[in-house]
C-alpha positions as CSV (number, residue, x, y, z in Angstrom):
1,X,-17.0,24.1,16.0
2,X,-17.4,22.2,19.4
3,X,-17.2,22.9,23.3
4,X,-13.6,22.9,23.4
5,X,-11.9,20.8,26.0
6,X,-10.7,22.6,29.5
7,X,-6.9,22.8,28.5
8,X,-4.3,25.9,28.5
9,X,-4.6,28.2,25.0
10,X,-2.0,30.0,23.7
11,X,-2.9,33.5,23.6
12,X,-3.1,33.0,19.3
13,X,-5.9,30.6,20.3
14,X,-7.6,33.2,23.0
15,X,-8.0,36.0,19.6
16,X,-9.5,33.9,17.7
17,X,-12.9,32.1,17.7
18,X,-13.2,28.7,18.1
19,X,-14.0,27.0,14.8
20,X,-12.4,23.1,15.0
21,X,-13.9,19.6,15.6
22,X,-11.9,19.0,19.4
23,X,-10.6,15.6,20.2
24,X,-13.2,13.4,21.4
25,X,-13.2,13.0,25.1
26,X,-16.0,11.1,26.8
27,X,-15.0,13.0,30.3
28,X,-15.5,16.2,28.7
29,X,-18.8,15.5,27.4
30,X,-20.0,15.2,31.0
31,X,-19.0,18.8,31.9
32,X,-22.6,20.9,31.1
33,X,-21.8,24.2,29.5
34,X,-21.3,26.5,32.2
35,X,-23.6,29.5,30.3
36,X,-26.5,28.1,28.2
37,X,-26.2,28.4,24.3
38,X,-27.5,30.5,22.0
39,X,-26.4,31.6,18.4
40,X,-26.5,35.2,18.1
41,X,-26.1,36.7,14.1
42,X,-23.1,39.2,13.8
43,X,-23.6,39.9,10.7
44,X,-21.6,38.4,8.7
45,X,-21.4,36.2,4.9
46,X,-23.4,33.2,5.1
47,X,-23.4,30.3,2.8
48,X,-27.0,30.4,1.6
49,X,-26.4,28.1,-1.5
50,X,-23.0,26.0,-0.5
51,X,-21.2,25.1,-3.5
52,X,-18.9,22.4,-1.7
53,X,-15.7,21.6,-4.2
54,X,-13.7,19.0,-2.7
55,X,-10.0,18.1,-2.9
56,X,-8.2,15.1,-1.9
57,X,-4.9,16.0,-1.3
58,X,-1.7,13.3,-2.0
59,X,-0.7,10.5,-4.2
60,X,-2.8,7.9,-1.7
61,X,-5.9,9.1,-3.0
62,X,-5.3,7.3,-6.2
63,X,-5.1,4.2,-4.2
64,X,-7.4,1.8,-2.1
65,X,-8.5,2.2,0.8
66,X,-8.2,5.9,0.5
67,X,-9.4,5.8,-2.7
68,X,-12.6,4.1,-1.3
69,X,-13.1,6.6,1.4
70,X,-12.5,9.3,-1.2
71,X,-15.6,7.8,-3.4
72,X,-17.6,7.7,0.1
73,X,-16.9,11.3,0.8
74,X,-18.4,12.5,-2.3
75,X,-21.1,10.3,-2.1
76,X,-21.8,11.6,1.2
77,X,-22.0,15.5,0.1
78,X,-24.0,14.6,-3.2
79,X,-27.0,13.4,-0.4
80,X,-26.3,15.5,2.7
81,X,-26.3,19.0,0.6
82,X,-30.0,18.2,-0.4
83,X,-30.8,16.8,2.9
84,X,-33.1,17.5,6.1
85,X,-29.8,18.4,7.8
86,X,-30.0,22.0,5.2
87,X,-33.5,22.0,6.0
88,X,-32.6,22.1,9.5
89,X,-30.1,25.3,9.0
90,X,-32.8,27.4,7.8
91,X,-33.5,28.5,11.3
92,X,-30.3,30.8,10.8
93,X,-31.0,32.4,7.7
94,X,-31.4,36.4,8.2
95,X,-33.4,38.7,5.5
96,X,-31.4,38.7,2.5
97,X,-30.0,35.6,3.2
98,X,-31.9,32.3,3.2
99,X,-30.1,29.3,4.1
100,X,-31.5,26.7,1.6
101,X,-30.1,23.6,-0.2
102,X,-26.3,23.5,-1.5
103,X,-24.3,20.8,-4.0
104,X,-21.1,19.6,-4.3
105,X,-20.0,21.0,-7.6
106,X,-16.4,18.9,-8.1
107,X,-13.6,17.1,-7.0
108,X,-10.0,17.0,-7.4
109,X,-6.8,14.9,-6.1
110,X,-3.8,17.2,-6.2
111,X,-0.6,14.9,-5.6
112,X,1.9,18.5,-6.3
113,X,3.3,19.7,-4.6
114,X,2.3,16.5,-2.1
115,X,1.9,17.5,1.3
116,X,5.1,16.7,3.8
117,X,4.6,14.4,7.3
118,X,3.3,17.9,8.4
119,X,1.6,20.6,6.7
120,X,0.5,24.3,8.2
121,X,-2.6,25.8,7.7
122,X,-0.9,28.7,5.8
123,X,0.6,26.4,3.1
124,X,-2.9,24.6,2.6
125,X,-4.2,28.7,2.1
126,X,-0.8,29.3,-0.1
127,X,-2.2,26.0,-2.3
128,X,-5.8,27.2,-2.5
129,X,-4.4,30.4,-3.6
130,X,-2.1,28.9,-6.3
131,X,-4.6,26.4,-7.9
132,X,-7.4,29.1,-8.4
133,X,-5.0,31.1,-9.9
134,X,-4.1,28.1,-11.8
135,X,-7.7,27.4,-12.8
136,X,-7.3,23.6,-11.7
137,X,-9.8,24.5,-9.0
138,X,-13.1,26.3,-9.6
139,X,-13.0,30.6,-9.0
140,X,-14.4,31.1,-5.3
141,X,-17.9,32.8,-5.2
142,X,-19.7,33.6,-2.1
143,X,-21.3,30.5,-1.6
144,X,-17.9,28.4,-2.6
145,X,-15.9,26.1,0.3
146,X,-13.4,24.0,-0.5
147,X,-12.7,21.0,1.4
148,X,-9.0,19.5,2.3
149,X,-8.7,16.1,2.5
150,X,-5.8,15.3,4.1
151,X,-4.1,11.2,3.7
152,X,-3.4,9.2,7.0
153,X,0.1,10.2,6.9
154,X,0.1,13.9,7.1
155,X,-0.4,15.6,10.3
156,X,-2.1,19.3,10.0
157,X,-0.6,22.4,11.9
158,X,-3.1,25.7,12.6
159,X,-2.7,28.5,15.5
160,X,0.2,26.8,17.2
161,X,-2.0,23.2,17.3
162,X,-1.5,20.1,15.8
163,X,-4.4,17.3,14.2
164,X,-4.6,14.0,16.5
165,X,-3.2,16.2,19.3
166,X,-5.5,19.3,19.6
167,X,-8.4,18.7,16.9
168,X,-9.5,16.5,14.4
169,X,-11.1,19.4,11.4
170,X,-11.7,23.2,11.1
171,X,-12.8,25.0,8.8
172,X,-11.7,29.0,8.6
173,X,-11.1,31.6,5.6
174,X,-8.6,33.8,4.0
175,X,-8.1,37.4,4.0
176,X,-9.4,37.4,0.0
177,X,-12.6,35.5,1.5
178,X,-12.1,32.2,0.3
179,X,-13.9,29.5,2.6
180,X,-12.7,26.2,3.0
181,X,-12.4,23.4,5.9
182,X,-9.8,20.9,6.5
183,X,-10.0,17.5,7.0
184,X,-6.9,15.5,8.4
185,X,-7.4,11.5,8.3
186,X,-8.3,10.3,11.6
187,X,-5.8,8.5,12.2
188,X,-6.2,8.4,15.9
189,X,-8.9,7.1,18.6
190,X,-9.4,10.7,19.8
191,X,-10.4,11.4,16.0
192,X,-12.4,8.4,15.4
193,X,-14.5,8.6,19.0
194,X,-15.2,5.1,18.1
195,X,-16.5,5.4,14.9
196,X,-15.0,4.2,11.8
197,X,-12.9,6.0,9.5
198,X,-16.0,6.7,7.5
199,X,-18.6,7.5,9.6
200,X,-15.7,9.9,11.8
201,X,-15.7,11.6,8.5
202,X,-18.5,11.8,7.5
203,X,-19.4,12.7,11.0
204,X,-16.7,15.4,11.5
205,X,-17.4,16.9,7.7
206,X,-20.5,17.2,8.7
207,X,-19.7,19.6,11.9
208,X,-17.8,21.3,9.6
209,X,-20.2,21.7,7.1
210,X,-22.4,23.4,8.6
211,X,-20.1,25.6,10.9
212,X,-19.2,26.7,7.5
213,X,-22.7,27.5,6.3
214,X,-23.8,29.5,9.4
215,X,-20.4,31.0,10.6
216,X,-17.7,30.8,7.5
217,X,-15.7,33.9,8.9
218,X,-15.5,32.7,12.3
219,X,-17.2,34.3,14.5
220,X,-18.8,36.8,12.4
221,X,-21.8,35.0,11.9
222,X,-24.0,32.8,14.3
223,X,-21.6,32.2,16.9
224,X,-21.9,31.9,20.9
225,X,-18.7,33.6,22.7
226,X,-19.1,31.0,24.9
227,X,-19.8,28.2,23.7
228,X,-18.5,28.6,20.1
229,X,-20.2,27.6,16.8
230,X,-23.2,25.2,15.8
231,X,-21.4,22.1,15.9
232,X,-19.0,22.9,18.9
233,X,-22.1,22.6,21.1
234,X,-22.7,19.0,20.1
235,X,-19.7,17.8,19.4
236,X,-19.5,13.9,18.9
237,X,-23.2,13.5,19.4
238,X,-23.9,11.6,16.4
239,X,-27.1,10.3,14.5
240,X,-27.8,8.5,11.4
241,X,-29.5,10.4,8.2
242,X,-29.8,8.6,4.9
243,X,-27.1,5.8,5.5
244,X,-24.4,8.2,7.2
245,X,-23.4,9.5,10.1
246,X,-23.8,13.1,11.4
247,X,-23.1,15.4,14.1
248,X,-26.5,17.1,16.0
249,X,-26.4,21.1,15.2
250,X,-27.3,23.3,18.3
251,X,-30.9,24.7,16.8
252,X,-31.9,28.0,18.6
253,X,-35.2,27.4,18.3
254,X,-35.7,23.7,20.1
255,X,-32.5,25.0,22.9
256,X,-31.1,21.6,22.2
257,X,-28.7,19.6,19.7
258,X,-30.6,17.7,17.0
């Protein structure tokens, strides 16, 4: 997840581990952590072989320039899931679990029930739910997560916090274990940190990929009480692998963000 900014929680934040992509704030990036980070295992799932399925969910999907970005996206997972960037998360694998290479096995756009102006987290869990069951989305295994794609016009709601306001992605599970991340559109500056569209994206998927991988019950595997997850240490430190733009992971082993 990322170092969250200094604001007031609610006390539904406080019991639960941090675990979204915060608003990009240049200030905040200035404030060194106040404990140095380090990843400790707690012994949780890990997503050794990431099956990423993702969903685009609304009618604009269908449509340029979301449609665009949509094609982007998947283009994006079809390299990064193969890429030095899973190389790089083998640090965390544990015995019995080896973090290795992970593809993106689908893709939907669901346009029903189409999401309102504002959408909680428990009615994007209610809609996993309902299209598994369905079978218009692939069963969940352990290594499954599903991503959300949200359209510009739909704000996201989760522990009493709102996308564009609070964060700009998370990624969490449910209490049947099924992994996913959400991605609202970043349809604000504190969301884009001066990227593009794409490359915020591609750049916040990314933090969320791999938060996912090493941590998909939050908190339960490498996490920092501190300083959060992988990606929360770096957040909106960016680099460029294979075309597109990433976040740096926090790697134990070099005590830095690369």
């Amino acid at each position: 997840m990322a170092i969250k900014p200094r604001r007031k929680k609610s006390p539904a934040a406080l019991q639960h581990p941090i675990r979204v992509v915060p608003l990009h704030r240049p200030e905040a990036a200035r404030v060194a952590a106040a404990v140095a980070p380090q990843l400790t295992y707690r012994g949780g799932p890990l997503l050794t072989a990431v099956e990423v399925f993702t969903i685009f969910w609304g009618a604009e999907w269908n449509q340029s320039p979301q449609s665009v970005v949509m094609k982007n996206m998947n283009l994006f997972f079809d390299f990064i899931l193969t890429s030095a960037l899973m190389d790089q998360l083998g640090e965390y694998s544990v015995p019995g679990k080896t973090i290795g290479h992970g593809a993106r096995i689908g893709t939907t756009i669901l346009t029903s029930p189409a999401p309102k102006t504002s959408v909680q987290d428990s009615a994007i869990q209610q809609l996993l739910q309902q299209e598994i069951a369905s079978k218009n989305l692939p069963a969940p295994n352990s290594n499954s997560l599903y991503f959300v794609f949200l359209p510009p016009s739909v704000q996201v709601v989760q522990g009493g916090s709102a996308s564009c306001q609070d964060f700009c992605g998370y990624h969490d599970s449910t209490s049947g274990n099924i992994f996913y991340a959400v991605m609202p559109y970043p349809s604000c500056s504190g969301c884009t940190g001066g990227l593009t569209v794409a490359d915020a994206l591609t750049s916040t998927s990314s933090h969320e990929l791999c938060e996912a991988i090493t941590d998909p019950v939050p908190g339960q595997g490498w996490y920092d009480d501190n300083n959060g997850e992988i990606g929360d240490i770096c957040a909106w430190k960016t680099r460029v692998l294979g075309g597109y733009t990433i976040q740096l992971e926090w790697s134990n082993n070099a005590a830095a963000c690369v």
